[in-house]
C-alpha positions in Angstrom: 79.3 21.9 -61.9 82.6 22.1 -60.0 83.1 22.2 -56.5 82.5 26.3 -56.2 79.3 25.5 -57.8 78.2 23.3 -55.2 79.4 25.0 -52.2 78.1 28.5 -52.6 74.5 28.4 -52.8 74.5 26.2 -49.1 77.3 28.5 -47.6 75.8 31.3 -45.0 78.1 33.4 -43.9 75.7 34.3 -40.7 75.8 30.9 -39.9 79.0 29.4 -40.8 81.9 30.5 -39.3 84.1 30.9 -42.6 84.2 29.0 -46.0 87.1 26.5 -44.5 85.1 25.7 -41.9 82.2 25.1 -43.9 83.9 22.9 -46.7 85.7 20.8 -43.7 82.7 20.1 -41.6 80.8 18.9 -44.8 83.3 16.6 -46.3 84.1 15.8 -43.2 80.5 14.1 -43.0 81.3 12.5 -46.1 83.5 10.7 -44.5 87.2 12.8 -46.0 90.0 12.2 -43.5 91.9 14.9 -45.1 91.5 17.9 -43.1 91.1 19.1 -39.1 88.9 21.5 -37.9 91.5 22.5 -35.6 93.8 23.6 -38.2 93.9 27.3 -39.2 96.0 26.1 -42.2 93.4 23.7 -42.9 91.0 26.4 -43.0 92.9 28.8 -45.4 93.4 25.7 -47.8 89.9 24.4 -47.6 88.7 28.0 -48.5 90.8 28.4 -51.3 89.1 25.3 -52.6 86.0 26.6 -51.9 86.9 30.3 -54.0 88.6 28.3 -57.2 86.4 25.1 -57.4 89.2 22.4 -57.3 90.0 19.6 -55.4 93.0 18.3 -54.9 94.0 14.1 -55.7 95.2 13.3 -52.2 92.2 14.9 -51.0 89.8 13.0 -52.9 91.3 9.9 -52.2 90.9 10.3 -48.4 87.6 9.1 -48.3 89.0 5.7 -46.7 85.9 4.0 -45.4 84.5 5.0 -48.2 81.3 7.9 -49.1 79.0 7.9 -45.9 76.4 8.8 -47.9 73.5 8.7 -45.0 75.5 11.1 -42.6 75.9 13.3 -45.5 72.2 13.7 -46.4 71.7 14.3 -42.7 73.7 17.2 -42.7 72.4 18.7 -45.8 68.9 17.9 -44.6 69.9 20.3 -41.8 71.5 23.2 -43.6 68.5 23.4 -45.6 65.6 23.3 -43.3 67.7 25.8 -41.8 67.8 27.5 -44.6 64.1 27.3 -45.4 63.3 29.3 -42.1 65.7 31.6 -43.0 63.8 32.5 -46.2 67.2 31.5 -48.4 65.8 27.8 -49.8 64.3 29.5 -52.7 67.8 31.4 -53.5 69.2 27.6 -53.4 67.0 26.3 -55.6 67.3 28.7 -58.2 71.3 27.9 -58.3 71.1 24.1 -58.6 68.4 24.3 -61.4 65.2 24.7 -60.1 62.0 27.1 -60.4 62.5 29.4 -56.7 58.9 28.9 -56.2 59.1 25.3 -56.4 58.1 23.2 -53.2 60.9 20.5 -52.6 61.1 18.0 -49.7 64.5 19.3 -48.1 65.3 15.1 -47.2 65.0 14.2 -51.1 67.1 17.4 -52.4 69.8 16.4 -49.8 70.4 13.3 -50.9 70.2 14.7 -54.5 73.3 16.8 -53.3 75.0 14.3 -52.2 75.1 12.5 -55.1 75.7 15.6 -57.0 79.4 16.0 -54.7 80.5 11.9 -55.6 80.2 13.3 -59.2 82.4 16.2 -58.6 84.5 14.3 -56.1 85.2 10.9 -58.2 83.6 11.5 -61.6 85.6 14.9 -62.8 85.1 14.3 -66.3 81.5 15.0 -66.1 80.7 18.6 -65.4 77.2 18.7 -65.7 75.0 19.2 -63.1 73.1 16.2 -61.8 70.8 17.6 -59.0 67.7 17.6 -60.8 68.0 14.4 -62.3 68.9 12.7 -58.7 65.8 14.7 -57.0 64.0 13.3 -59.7 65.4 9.8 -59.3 65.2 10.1 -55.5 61.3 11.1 -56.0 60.5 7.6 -57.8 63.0 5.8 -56.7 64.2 6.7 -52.8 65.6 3.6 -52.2 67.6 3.0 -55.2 71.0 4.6 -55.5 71.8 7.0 -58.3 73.6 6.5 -61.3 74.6 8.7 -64.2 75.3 8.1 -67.8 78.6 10.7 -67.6 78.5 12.7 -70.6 76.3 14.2 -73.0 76.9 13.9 -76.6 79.3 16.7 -76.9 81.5 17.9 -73.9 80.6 20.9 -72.4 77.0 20.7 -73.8 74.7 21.8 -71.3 70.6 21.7 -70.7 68.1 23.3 -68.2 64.1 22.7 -68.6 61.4 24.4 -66.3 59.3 22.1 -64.4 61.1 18.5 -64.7 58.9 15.6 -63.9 59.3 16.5 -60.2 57.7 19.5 -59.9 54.7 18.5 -62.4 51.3 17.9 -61.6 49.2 17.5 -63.9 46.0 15.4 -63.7 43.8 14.6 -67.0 40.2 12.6 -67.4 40.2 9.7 -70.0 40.4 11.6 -73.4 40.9 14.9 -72.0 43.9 17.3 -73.3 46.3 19.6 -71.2 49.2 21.7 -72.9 52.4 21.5 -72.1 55.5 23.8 -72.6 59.0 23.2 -72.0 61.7 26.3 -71.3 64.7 25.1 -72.3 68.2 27.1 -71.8 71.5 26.3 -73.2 73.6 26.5 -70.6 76.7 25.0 -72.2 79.7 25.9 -73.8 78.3 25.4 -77.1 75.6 26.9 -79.4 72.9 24.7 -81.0 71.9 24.1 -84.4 69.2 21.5 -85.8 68.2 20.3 -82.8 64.9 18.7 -82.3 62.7 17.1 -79.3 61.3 13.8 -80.0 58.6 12.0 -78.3 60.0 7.9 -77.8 57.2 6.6 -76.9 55.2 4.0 -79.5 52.2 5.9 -81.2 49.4 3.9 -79.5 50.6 4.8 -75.0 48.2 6.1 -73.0 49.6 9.2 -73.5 49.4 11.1 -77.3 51.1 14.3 -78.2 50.0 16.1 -81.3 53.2 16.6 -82.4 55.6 14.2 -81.5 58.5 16.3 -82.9 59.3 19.7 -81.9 62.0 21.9 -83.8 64.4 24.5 -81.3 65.7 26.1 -84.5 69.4 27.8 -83.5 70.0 28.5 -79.7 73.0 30.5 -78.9 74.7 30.2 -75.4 72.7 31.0 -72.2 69.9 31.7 -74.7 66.1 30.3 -74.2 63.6 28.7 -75.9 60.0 27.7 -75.3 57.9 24.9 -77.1 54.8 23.2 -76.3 52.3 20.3 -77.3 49.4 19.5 -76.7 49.2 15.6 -75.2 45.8 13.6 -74.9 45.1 11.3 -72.3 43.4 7.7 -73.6 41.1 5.8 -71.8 43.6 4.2 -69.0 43.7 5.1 -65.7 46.7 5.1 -63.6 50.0 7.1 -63.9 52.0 7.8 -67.0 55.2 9.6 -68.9 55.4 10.9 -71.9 58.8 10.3 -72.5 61.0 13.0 -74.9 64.8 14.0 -75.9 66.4 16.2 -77.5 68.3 14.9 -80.9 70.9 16.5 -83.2 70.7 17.1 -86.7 71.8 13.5 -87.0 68.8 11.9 -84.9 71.5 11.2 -81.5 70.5 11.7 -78.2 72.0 15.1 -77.0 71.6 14.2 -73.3 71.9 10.5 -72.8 72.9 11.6 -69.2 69.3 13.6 -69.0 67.3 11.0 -68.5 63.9 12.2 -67.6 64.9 16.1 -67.6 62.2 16.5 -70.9 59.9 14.0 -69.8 55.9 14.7 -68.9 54.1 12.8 -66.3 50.4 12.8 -65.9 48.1 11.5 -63.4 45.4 9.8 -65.7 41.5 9.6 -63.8 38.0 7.9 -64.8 35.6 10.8 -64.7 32.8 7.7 -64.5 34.7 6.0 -61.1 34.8 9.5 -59.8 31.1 10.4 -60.1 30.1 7.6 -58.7 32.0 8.1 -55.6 30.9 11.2 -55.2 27.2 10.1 -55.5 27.6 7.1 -52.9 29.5 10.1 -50.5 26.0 11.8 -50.8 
């Protein structure tokens, strides 16, 4: 994702007053001493950044008292509750990599951007998009900072699954079964061959799939796939993840920087506790 990537999707032109002024006031917020609001030539330059997706060295190193990454989030909080009234957060979603109809806190997804513009900002070598993976961190974890394994296997490889872990919610009895399918798109730069999902969790969690490993076949560029299991739930109640990747023909982890993006989460209950709640309630 490069810096065009990140801007356009948030950019209204009804409600900002040009793409300079936009890209100023937001890195601005960041806590970039590199530009002035006041400066038409400013303006022009920090729209030309905004058009062609670069950044410039002296420009990322103006972030002297270094990332301010709360007044960031606070300002992206805004532009998308703004957004939401507007009708245009589903648009958003779409472009950073998730379902339209999904429902998102707007407070979690903004910090999610923010650490999605460090990586384009100080860690250029990795161009894949991070949003969903920090929105997902951010879910479990909202107090922890985000961090990012850089690369996948192969530069330029690129993945994007339907309904991550954040958007899932699913909710089993002990020994019941649900089935779930993953749509997966190669987004990247190269096509796929021999690729395979694999469930890494041991045999005996409270969570089984049927079939631990599922085959994609060959997946050309921008192309899609769609696979499913079905998983069991045992008799333990509480939370759980079925954790997955996605291997090469040589067993390696194609996404080491993906860390939850294939994973399924279920919400295991006690049918028995349940009833009996239910009969005290009447």
């Amino acid at each position: 994702m490069n810096f065009n990537d990140f801007c356009a999707p948030l950019y209204s032109k009804t409600r900002h007053k040009s793409q300079g002024a936009f890209v100023i006031e937001m890195l601005n917020q960041a806590g970039s001493t590199f530009w002035k609001p006041s400066s038409k030539g400013d303006r022009d330059y920090a729209a030309k950044a905004f058009r062609n997706g670069e950044l410039s060295q002296p420009l990322k190193e103006s972030f002297n008292n270094g990332f301010r990454t709360r007044e960031l989030a606070t300002w992206l909080r805004a532009e998308l509750d703004i957004a939401q009234q507007e009708d245009r957060l589903g648009t958003i979603l779409l472009a950073y990599g998730f379902p339209g109809d999904t429902e998102i806190e707007t407070a979690t997804l903004a910090k999610a951007l923010g650490a999605q513009l460090q990586q384009i900002l100080f860690n250029p070598d990795n161009d894949a998009p991070v949003v969903t993976a920090a929105y997902e961190h951010f879910t479990a974890k909202p107090d922890e900072p985000f961090s990012v394994i850089t690369q996948p296997l192969i530069k330029g490889d690129r993945v994007l699954v339907s309904v991550p872990p954040a958007q899932q919610n699913y909710q089993l009895a002990f020994y019941h079964e649900i089935e779930h399918t993953w749509t997966i798109q190669n987004t990247g730069k190269i096509s796929w061959q021999g690729r395979e999902l694999h469930c890494t969790d041991p045999e005996r969690s409270p969570l089984r799939p049927k079939k631990r490993i599922l085959s994609l076949g060959h997946l050309d560029k921008n192309k899609f796939v769609t696979l499913s299991t079905v998983i069991q739930a045992r008799g333990e109640e509480g939370r759980f993840t079925s954790h997955w990747i996605m291997v090469d023909a040589n067993g390696q982890n194609c996404f080491p920087n993906e860390k939850t993006t294939f994973n399924v989460v279920i919400e295991v209950t006690n049918p028995n506790l349940q009833q009996a709640g239910t009969e005290r309630e009447a």
